[in-house]
C-alpha positions in Angstrom: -32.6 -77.2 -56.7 -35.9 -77.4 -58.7 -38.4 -75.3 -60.1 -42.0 -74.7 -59.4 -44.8 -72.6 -59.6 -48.6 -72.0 -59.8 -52.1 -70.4 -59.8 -55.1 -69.7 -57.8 -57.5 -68.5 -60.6 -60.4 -67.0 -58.6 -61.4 -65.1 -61.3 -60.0 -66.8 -64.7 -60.2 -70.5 -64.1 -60.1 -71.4 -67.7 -56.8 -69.9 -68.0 -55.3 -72.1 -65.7 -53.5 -75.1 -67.4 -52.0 -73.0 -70.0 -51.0 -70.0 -68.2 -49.4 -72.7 -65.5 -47.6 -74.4 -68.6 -46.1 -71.0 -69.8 -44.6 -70.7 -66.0 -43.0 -73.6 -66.1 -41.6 -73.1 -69.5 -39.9 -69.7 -68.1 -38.2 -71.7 -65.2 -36.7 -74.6 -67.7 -32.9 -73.8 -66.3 -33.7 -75.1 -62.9 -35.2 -78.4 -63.8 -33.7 -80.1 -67.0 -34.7 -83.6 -65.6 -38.6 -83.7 -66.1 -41.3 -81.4 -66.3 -45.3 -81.9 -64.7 -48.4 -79.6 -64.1 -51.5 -80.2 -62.2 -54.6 -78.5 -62.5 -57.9 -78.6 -60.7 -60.6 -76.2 -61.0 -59.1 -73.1 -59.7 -56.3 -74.2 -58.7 -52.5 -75.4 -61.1 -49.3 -76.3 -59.1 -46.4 -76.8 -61.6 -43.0 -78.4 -61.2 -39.6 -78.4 -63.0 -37.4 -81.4 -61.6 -33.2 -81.7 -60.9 -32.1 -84.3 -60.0 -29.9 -84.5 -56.8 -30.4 -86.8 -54.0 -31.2 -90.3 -54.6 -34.3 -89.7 -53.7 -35.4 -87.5 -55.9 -34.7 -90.1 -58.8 -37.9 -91.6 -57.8 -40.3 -88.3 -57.1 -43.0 -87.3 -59.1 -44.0 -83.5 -58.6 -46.8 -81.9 -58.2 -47.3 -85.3 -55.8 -51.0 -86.1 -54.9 -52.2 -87.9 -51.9 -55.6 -87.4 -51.1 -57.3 -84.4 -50.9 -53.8 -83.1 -50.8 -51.2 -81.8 -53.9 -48.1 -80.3 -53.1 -45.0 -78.8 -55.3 -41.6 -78.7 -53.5 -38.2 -77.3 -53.9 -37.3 -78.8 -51.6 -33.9 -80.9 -49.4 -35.1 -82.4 -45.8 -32.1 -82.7 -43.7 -33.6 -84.4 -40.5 -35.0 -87.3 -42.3 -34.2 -90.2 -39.9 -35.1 -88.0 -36.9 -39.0 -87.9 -38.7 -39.1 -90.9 -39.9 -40.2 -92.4 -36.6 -43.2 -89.7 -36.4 -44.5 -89.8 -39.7 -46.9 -92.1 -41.6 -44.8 -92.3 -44.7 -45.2 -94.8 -47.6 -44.4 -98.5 -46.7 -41.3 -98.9 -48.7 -37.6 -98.1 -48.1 -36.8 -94.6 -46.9 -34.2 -94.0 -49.5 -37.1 -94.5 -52.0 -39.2 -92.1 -49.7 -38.8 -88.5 -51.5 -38.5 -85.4 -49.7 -41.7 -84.4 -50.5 -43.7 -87.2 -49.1 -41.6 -86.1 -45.8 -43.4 -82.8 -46.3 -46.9 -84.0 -47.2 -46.9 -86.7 -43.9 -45.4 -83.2 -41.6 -48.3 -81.7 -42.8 -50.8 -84.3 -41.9 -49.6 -84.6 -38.7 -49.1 -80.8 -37.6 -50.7 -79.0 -40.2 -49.5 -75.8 -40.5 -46.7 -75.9 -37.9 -44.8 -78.8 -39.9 -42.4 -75.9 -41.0 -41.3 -75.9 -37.5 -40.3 -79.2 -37.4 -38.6 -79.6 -41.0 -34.4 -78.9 -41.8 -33.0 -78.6 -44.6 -34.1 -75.8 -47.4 -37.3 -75.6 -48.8 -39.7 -73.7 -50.5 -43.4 -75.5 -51.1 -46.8 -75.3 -51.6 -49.7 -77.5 -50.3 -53.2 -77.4 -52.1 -55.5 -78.3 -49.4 -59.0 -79.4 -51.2 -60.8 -80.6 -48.0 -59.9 -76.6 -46.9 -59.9 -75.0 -49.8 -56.7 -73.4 -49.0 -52.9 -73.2 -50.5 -50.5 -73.5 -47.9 -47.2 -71.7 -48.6 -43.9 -72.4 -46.4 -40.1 -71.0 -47.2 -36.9 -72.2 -45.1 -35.6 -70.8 -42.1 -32.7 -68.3 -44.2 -34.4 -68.3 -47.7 -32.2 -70.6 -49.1 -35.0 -71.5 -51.7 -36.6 -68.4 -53.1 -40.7 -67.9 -53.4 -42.1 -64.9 -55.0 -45.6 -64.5 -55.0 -48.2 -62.0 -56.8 -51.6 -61.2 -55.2 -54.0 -58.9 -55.9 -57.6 -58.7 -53.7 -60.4 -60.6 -56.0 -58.1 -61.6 -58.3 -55.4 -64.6 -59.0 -52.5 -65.3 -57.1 -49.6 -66.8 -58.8 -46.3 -67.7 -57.2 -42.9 -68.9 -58.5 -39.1 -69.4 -57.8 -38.3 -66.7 -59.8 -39.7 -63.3 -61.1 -39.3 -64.2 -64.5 -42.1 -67.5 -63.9 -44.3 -64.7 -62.8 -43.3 -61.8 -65.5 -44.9 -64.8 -68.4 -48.2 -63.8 -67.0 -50.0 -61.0 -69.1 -52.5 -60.3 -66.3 -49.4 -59.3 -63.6 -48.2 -56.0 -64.5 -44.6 -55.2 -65.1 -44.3 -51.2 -63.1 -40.8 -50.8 -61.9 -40.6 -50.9 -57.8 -38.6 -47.3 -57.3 -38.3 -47.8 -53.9 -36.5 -51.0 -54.5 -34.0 -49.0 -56.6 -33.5 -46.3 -53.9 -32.6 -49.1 -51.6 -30.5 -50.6 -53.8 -28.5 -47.6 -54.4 -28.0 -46.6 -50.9 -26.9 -50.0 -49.9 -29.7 -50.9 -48.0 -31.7 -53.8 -48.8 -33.3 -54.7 -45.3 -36.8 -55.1 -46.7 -37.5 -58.7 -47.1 -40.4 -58.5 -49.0 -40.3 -56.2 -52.0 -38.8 -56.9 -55.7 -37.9 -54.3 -58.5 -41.8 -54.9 -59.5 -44.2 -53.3 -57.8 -46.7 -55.9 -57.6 -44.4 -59.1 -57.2 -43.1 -59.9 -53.5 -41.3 -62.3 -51.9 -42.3 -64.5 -49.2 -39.3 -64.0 -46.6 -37.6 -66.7 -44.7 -38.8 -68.2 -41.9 -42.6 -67.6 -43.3 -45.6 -69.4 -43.8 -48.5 -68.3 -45.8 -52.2 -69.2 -46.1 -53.9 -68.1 -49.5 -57.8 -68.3 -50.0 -60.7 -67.3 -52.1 -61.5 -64.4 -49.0 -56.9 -63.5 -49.4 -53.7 -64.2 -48.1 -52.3 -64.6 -44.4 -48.8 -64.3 -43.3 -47.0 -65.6 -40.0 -43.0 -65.9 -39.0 -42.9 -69.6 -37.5 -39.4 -68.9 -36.4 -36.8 -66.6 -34.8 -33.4 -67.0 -33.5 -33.3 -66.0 -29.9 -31.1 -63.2 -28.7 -31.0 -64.0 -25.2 -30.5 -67.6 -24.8 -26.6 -68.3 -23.9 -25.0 -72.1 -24.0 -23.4 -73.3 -20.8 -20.6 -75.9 -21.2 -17.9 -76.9 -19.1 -15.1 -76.3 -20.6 -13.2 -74.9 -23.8 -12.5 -78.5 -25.1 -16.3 -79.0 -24.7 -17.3 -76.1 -26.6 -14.7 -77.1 -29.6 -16.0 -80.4 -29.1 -20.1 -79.5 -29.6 -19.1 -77.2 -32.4 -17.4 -80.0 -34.2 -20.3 -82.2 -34.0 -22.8 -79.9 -34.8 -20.4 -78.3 -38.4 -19.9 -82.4 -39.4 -24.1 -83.1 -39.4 -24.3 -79.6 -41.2 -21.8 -80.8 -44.2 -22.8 -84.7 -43.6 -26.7 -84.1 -44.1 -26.2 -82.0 -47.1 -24.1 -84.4 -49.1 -27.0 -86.6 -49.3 -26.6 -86.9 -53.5 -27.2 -89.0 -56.7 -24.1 -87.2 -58.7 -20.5 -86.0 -57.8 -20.1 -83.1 -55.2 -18.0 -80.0 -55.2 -17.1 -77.3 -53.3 -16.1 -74.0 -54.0 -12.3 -73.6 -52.1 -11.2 -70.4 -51.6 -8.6 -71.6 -48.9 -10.2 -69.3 -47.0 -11.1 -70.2 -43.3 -15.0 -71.1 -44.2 -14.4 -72.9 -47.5 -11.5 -75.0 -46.4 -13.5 -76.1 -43.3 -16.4 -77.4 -45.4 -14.3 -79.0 -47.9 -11.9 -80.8 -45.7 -14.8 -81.8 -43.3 -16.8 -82.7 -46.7 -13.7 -84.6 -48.2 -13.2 -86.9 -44.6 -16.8 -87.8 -44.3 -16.7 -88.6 -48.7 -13.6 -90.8 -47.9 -14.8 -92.9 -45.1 -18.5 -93.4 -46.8 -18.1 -93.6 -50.4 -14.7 -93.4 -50.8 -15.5 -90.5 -53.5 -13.2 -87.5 -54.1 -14.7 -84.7 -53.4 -14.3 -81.8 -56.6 -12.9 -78.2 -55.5 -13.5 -74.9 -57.9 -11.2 -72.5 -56.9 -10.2 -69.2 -58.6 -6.5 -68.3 -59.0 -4.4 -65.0 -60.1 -1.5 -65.1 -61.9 -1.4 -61.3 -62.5 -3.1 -60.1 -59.6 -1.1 -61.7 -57.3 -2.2 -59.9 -54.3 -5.6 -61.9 -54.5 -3.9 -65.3 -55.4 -4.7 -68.1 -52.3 -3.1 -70.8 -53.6 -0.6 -71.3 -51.0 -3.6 -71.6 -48.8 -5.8 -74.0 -51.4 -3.1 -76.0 -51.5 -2.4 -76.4 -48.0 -5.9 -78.3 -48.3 -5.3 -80.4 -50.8 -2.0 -82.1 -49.4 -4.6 -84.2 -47.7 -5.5 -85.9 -50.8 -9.1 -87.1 -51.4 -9.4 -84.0 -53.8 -10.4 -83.5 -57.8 -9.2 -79.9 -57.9 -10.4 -77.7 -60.9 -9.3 -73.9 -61.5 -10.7 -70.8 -62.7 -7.9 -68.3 -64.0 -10.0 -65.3 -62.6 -7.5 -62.8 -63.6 -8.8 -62.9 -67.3 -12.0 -61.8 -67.0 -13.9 -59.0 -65.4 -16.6 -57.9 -63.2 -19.0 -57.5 -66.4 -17.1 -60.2 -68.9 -20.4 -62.6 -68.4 -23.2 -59.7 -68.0 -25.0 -60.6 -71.1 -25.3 -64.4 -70.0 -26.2 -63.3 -66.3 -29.5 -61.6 -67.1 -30.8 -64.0 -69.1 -31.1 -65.7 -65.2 -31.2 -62.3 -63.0 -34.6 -60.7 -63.0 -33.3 -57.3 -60.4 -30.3 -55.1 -60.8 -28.7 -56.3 -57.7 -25.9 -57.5 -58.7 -22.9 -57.4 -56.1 -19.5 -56.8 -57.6 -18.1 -60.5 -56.9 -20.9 -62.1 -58.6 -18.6 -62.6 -61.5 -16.5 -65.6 -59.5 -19.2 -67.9 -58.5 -20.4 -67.9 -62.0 -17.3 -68.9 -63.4 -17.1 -71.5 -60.7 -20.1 -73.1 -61.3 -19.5 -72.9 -65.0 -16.7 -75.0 -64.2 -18.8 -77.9 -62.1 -21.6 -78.1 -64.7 -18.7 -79.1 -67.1 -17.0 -81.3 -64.6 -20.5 -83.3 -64.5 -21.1 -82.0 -60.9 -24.4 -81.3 -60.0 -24.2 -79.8 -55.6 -21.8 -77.5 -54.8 -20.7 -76.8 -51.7 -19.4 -73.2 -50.4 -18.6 -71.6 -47.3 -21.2 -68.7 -47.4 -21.6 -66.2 -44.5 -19.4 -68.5 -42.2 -17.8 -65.7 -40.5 -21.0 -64.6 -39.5 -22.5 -67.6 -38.5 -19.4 -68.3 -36.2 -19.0 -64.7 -35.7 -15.3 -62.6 -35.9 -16.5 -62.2 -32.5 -14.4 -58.6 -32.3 -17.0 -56.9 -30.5 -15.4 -58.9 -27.7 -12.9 -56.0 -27.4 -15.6 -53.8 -26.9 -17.1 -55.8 -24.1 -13.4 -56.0 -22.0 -12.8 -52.6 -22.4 -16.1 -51.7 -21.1 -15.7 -54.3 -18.2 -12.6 -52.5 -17.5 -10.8 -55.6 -18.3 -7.5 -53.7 -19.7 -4.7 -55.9 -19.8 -7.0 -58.8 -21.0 -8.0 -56.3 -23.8 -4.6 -54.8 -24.9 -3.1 -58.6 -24.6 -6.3 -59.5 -27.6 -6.4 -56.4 -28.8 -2.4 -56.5 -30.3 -2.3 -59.8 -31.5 -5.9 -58.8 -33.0 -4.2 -56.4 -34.6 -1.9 -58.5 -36.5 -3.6 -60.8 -37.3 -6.4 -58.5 -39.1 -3.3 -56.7 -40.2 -5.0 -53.3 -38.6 -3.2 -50.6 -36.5 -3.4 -51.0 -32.8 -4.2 -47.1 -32.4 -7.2 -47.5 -35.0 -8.4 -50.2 -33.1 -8.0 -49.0 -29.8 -9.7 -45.8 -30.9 -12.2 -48.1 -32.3 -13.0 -50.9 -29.4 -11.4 -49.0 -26.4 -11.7 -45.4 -26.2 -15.5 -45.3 -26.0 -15.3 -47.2 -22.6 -13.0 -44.4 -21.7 -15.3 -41.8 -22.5 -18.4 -43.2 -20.7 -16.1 -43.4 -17.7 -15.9 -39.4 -17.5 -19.5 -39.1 -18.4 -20.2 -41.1 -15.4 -17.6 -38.6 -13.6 -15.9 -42.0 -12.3 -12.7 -39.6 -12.7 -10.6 -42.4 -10.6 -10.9 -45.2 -12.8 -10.7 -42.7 -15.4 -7.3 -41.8 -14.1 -6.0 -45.1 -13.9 -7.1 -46.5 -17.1 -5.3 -43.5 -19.0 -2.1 -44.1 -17.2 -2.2 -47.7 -18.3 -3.3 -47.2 -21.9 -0.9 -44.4 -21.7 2.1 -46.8 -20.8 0.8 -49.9 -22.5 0.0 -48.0 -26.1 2.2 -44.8 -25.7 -1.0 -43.0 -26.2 -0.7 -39.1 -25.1 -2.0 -38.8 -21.4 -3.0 -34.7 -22.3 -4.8 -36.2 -25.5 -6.5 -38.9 -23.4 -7.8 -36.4 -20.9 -8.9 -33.5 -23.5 -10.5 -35.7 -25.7 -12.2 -38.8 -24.1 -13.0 -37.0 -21.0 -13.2 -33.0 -20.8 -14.8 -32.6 -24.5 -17.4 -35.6 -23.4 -17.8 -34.1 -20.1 -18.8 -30.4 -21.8 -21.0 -31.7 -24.3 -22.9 -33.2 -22.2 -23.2 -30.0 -20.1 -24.0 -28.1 -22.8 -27.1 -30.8 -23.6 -28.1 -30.4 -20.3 -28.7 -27.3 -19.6 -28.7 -25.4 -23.1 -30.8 -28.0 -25.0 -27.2 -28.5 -27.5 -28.4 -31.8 -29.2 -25.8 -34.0 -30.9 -24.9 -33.3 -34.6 -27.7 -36.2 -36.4 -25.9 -38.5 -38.5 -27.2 -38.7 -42.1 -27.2 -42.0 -43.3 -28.2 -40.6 -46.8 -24.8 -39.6 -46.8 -23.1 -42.2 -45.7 -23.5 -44.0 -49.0 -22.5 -41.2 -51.0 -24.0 -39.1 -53.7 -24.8 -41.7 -56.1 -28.5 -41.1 -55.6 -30.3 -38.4 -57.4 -31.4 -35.9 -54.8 -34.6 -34.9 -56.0 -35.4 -38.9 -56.6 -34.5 -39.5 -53.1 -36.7 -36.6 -51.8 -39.0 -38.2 -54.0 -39.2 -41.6 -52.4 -38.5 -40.5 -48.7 -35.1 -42.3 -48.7 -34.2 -40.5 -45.6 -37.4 -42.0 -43.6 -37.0 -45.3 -45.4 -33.2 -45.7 -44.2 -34.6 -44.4 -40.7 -37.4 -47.6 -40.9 -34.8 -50.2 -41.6 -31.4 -49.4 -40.9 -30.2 -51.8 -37.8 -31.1 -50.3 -34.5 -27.6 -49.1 -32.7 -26.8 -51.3 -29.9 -24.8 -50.8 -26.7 -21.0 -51.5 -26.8 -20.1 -55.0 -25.4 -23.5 -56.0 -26.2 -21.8 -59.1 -28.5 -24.6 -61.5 -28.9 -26.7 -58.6 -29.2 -24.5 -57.9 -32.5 -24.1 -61.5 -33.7 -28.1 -61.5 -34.2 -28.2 -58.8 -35.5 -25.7 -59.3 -38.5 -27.9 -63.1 -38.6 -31.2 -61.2 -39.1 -30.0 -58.9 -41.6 -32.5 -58.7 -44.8 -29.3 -58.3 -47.4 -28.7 -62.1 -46.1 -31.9 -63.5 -47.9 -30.8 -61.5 -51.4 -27.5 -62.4 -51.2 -29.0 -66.3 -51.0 -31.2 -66.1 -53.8 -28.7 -64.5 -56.1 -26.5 -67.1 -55.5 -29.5 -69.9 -55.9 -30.2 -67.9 -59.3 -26.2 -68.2 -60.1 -26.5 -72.2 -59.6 -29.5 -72.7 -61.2 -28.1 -71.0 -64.1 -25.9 -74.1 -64.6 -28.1 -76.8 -63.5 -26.5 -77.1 -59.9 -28.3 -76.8 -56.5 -25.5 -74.9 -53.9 -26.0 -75.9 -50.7 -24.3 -73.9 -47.3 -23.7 -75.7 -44.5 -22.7 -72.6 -41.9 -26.8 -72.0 -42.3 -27.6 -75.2 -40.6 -30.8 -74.4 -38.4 -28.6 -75.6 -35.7 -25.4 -74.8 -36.2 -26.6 -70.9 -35.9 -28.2 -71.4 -33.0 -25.7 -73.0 -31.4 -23.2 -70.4 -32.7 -25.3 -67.3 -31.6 -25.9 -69.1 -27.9 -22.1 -69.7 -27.0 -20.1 -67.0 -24.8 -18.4 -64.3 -26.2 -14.9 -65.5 -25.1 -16.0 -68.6 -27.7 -16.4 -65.9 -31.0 -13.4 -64.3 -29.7 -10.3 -65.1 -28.1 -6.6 -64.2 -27.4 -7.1 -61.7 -30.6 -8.4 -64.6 -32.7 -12.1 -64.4 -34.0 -13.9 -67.8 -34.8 -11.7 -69.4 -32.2 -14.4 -72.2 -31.5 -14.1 -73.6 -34.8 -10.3 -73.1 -35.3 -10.0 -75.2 -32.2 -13.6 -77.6 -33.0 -11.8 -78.7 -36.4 -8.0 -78.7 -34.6 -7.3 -81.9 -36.4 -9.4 -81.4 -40.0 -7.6 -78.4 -40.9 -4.0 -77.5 -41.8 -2.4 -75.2 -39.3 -1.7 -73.0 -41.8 -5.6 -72.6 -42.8 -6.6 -73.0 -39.5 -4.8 -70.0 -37.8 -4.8 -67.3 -40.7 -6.3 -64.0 -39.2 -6.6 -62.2 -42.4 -7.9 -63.1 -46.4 -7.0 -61.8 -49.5 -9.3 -58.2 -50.5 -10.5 -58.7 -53.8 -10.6 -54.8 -54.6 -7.1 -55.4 -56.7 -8.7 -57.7 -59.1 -11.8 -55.7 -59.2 -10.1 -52.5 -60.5 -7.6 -54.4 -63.0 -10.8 -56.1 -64.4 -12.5 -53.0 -64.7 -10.0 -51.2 -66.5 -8.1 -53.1 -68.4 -10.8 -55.8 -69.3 -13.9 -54.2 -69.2 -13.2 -50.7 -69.6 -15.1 -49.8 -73.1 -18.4 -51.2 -71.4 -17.7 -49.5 -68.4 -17.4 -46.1 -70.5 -20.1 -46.6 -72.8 -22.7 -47.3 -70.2 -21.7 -43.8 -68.2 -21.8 -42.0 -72.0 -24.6 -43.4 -73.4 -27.0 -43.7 -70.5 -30.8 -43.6 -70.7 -32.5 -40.8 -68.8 -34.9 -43.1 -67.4 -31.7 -43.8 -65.3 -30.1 -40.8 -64.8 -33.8 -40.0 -62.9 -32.2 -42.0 -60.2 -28.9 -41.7 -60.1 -26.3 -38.3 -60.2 -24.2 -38.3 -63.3 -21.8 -36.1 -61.6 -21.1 -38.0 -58.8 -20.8 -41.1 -61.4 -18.2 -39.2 -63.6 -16.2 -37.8 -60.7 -16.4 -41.3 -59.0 -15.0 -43.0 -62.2 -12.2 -40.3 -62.7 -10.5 -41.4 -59.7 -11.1 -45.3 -60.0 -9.1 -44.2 -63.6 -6.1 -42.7 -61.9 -5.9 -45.2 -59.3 -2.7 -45.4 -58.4 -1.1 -42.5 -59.4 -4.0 -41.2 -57.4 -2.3 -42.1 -54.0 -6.1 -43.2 -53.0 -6.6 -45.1 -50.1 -8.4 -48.6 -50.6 -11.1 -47.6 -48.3 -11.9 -44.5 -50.7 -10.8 -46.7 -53.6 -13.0 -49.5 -52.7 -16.4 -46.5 -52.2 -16.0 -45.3 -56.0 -15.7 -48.5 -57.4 -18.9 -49.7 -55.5 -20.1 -46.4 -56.7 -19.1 -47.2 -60.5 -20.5 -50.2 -60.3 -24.1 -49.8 -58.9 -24.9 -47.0 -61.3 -23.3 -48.9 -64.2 -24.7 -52.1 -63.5 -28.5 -50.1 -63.0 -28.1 -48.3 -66.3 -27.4 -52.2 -68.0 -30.1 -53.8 -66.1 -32.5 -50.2 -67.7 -30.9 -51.8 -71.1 -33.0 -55.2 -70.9 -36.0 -53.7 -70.3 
C-alpha cells in the first residue's frame, strides 16, 4: 500500500510542482517511508512510499527510464512467470521492484500489459515519446484511482478523494445521486463519488489521457459461460487447493511481520492456517492473528472456533474486546481517512483490528474478504435440482441445508423448491405435477390441497387472466424495498426509481447457478467495499491484502460445476474438502457464523446512544432534504424497545441499517 498522485496541466503548467506537492502532502498516511515528485512540463507524477515487500526497500517512485515515468501502487504476484519475458534490470530479481515489472510489461505490450500483470495495482505511465498518460487499475479494484477531468482543462488523479479535494481549481459540489444510491442500498455505479466532478477509474480499466481527452476500455471480464471439466471430486478438491496455497503464498511476499484477521470463520481460518503452514516451512515465522472477542455479547463470541485454529501452533494471537466499543466509538478518527458517507455498520471491527497490528509492528494483513462469494454458498444448487425434477436429491441437500444454515425446511422449500412446482402447472405438465406433490407431500408433510391451490390452480389463472384480459403482474417497487428512509420528493427529484431500474442486477432464471455466481462477482458494491477497507489499512500504515480475489482463484471458482459450490446441503464443499487436512474439522464443517446484529444493537444503545440521539435531534436540513425524519424516528423507536418489542431480527436488523445510514449521512453533512 502506497500513495500516489498527479497532474496533466494543459492549461496551468506553472502550477504543477506545487500543486503536485500539496497532493502528496494530503496522502501522508499511506506512505510514512519516503516521499518523491516529478515534474516535467505539463506533466507531475507524485509518490508516497510503504514499505512491504523486500522489494520495495530498494524502489524509487516516480521511476524513470527513458522517455518513460511511471508512479505505482502497486504488488505483482506473477513475478517469476514474467521474468523470463521481460527485459528487466541486470541484477537479482529480488532487487528488481514491482514497478520495473510494470515499466518492462509496458514496453513489451504497451497498453495490453494489464492483461498480463497479477497481483493489485493501480499506476500511471507518462509516455513522452507519445505524449500520453497511461492509466491501469487491478482486476477487482483492490487499489483505488480517482481521477478528475474536465475538457481543456487539467486532469489530476489520486488514491484518494481527499489528494484531489487539495486542489482549488477542482470544485467541491456534492454528487446527490451518489447519496440516493447510497440510501437505497444500491451502489452498482462503479464510477461516481459523493463529488460531482471526481470519478473513479473502475476495476478491470485502463485509461489513456491526452492533450485532445481521456479514453476508457475494460481489458478484462470474467466469463459466464466457461465450465471446468475434471475427473473427479478428489481432482476438483485437489486444483482448488493448489490454486487457494499460490493465492495466500504470492501474497506473503513481505519485508515485516504478517497478520491476519481470524474470525474462525470458514474464510479467515482457511487463509490463516494455509498462511501459517507455508510461514512455517519457509521462514519459520509465526504468523500474527487479530481476532475480535465478546465477553458480554456472547452470542457473537467465536472463540471456540478461533481457537480450534490455533491448537496448530505457529500463531502470535492478539485480541480486540469488541464488546466495549460501538458502531460510532472511532467516527471522529475515521473521517479524518474516509472522504464519502459510506460507511457500512461493521466498519468499526476492522479498524480496531488493524489498530491492533500497527501496534504489534505488523505492516500486511491478511483477511478472508468476500470468500463465500468467491467459492460460492453455491445454494442456488437447490434451485437447479428442483427444477431438474431431481426431488429426492434435493430434499436429501435441502434438510441437511437446513441445519446447517440453521433455516426452516418449509422456508426453504418455499424458497428453492416450490417455484419448480409452479412452472410445472404453467407448462400444464399436470402429471409430473401430480407426482411431485405427492412426494413433497409425504417427504415434507406439506398440505397436498395447499400444494394444488397455490402452486398450481392460482399460477394456472393468472396466467389466463394475462392472456386473454391483458392482467399484468403486480410491478415490484424496488424504491420500496429499502424502505422509507429516502425523502420522497428527493427521490422524485433524482429519478431514483429509473436509476434503481438502470443498475439493479438483471433477474435470472432459477437453476441458472453460474449465472448467479457471476453475478454476485460483478457486483459494483464489491469495488466500494475494497477501497473502504484499503482506506481502513492505510489509516494505520498497513497494506491488507485478500487472497479469495486471486485473478485465478475466481476464475477457477466461477468455472467449476455446481455440484462443486454445493453439495449434500453443504455450500463451499470444494474448499472444505480442497483444505481436508489444513483445517480443523470443527472449522472446516461449520454451516452457519455468528450474526453480528446482537453486538450492533448493544453498541448502539448502551455505548453509543447520546451520539446516536443527538445526531437524529439536532440534524441539519441540508440532510433532512434527503432523508425522512419520520421514518428515522419511527425506525429508532423500535431499535429502542428491542426486545420487549418481540421484533424479529430480520425487521430488527432493517431499522438498525435504517438508523444507521441516516445517522451516519447527517455526521458525514457535520464535516463538511
Amino acid at each position: 500500500m502506497s500513495g500516489i498522485a498527479g497532474i496533466y496541466a494543459v492549461d496551468q503548467p506553472s502550477t504543477t510542482s506545487s500543486e503536485l506537492r500539496q497532493m502528496v502532502d494530503a496522502l501522508a498516511h499511506r506512505g510514512p517511508d519516503g516521499m518523491n515528485t516529478w515534474c516535467q512540463g505539463l506533466v507531475g507524477l507524485g509518490h508516497r512510499m510503504l514499505w512491504t515487500t523486500p522489494e520495495s526497500l530498494h524502489e524509487q517512485l516516480p521511476l524513470i527510464k527513458g522517455n518513460l515515468v511511471i508512479t505505482a501502487d502497486a504488488r505483482i504476484d506473477n513475478r517469476d512467470e514474467l521474468a523470463p519475458l521481460l527485459s528487466l534490470p541486470d541484477r537479482p530479481l529480488e532487487k528488481v521492484a514491482d514497478s520495473e515489472f510494470i515499466l518492462a510489461a509496458y514496453e513489451r505490450w504497451g497498453s495490453d500489459c494489464p492483461n498480463h500483470l497479477l497481483g493489485d495495482f493501480a499506476f500511471v505511465i507518462w509516455d513522452k515519446q507519445k505524449q500520453q498518460l497511461f492509466c491501469a487499475r487491478d482486476h477487482f479494484g483492490v487499489k483505488p484511482f480517482y481521477y478528475f477531468h474536465q475538457v481543456d482543462k487539467s486532469f489530476a488523479f489520486a488514491s484518494e478523494i481527499k489528494g484531489l479535494l487539495c486542489l482549488d481549481w477542482i470544485p467541491q459540489r456534492i454528487n446527490e445521486t451518489r447519496i440516493a444510491d447510497y440510501l437505497a442500498l444500491m451502489l452498482e455505479d462503479q464510477v461516481i463519488t459523493i463529488y460531482e466532478d471526481i470519478l473513479r477509474l473502475p476495476p478491470a480499466s485502463r485509461m489513456w489521457v491526452d492533450a485532445s481527452g481521456i479514453k476508457i476500455e475494460t481489458y478484462w471480464q470474467l466469463d459466464p459461460n466457461y465450465e471446468l471439466k475434471l475427473e473427479s471430486d478428489a481432482a476438483y478438491a485437489e486444483a482448488f487447493r493448489e490454486i487457494f496455497t499460490k493465492a495466500v503464498k504470492c501474497r506473503l511476499r513481505s519485508a515485516f511481520p504478517v497478520g491476519s484477521h481470524l474470525s474462525g470463520g470458514l474464510d479467515s481460518s482457511s487463509v490463516s492456517c494455509v498462511a501459517r503452514n507455508i510461514l512455517s516451512e519457509t521462514t519459520g515465522e509465526t504468523l500474527h492473528t487479530f481476532s475480535n472477542i465478546f465477553d458480554t455479547v456472547k452470542e457473537c463470541d467465536e472463540r471456540v472456533y478461533i481457537e480450534e485454529v490455533l491448537k496448530q501452533g505457529g500463531y502470535t494471537p492478539h485480541y480486540i474486546h469488541a464488546d466495549t466499543f460501538g458502531p460510532l466509538s472511532d467516527v471522529e478518527q475515521i473521517w479524518n481517512y474516509e472522504d464519502e458517507p459510506i460507511l457500512g455498520p461493521s466498519h468499526h471491527y476492522p479498524w480496531r483490528l488493524n489498530q491492533a497490528a500497527h501496534e504489534a509492528n505488523v505492516r500486511i494483513v491478511f483477511d478472508g474478504f468476500d470468500g463465500d462469494t468467491v467459492v460460492s454458498h453455491g445454494l442456488d444448487r437447490l434451485h437447479e435440482l428442483a427444477f431438474q425434477q431431481k426431488w429426492p436429491e434435493f430434499a436429501e441437500a435441502l434438510e441437511v441445508a437446513s441445519k446447517n444454515y440453521k433455516s426452516p425446511v418449509n422456508y426453504m422449500l418455499a424458497y428453492y423448491g416450490l417455484p419448480a412446482l409452479r412452472q410445472l402447472s404453467k407448462r400444464g405438465q399436470w402429471l409430473a405435477f401430480a407426482k411431485t406433490v405427492n412426494y413433497i407431500h409425504h417427504r415434507f408433510q406439506y398440505s397436498r390441497r395447499s400444494l394444488l391451490i397455490r402452486q398450481g390452480i392460482k399460477p394456472v389463472f393468472r396466467k389466463i387472466l394475462q392472456k386473454f384480459y391483458r392482467v399484468s403482474e403486480k410491478p415490484v417497487d424496488d424504491l420500496a424495498k429499502v424502505g422509507e428512509i429516502i425523502n420522497a420528493h428527493f427521490a422524485e427529484q433524482v429519478c431514483l426509481k429509473e436509476r434503481i431500474d438502470q443498475y439493479a442486477p438483471k433477474p435470472i432464471a432459477p437453476g441458472a447457478v453460474r449465472q448467479k455466481h457471476w453475478q454476485s462477482m460483478t457486483e459494483g458494491v464489491l469495488s466500494v467495499n475494497l477501497e473502504a477497507v484499503d482506506r481502513c489499512a492505510a489509516a494505520f500504515g498497513l497494506e491488507a491484502r485478500h487472497p479469495f480475489l486471486d485473478r485465478r482463484l475466481v476464475e477457477f471458482c466461477l468455472a467449476v460445476p455446481a455440484d462443486q459450490k454445493f453439495r449434500r446441503g453443504f455450500g463451499r464443499m470444494i474448499m472444505r474438502q480442497g483444505l481436508g487436512n489444513i483445517l480443523p474439522q470443527a472449522v472446516q464443517w461449520r454451516g452457519d457464523k455468528a450474526d453480528m446484529t446482537a453486538n450492533f444493537v448493544s453498541g448502539l444503545l448502551n455505548i453509543n446512544r447520546p451520539l446516536f440521539e443527538q445526531v437524529l435531534h439536532q440534524s441539519s436540513p441540508s440532510v433532512l432534504g434527503y432523508v425522512n425524519l419520520d421514518t428515522w424516528k419511527k425506525s429508532w423507536d423500535r431499535v429502542t424497545q428491542f426486545p420487549e418489542s418481540n421484533k424479529t431480527v430480520n425487521s430488527m436488523t432493517k431499522d438498525c441499517f435504517t438508523v444507521w445510514r441516516a445517522t451516519v449521512l447527517a455526521l458525514w453533512f457535520q464535516r463538511l
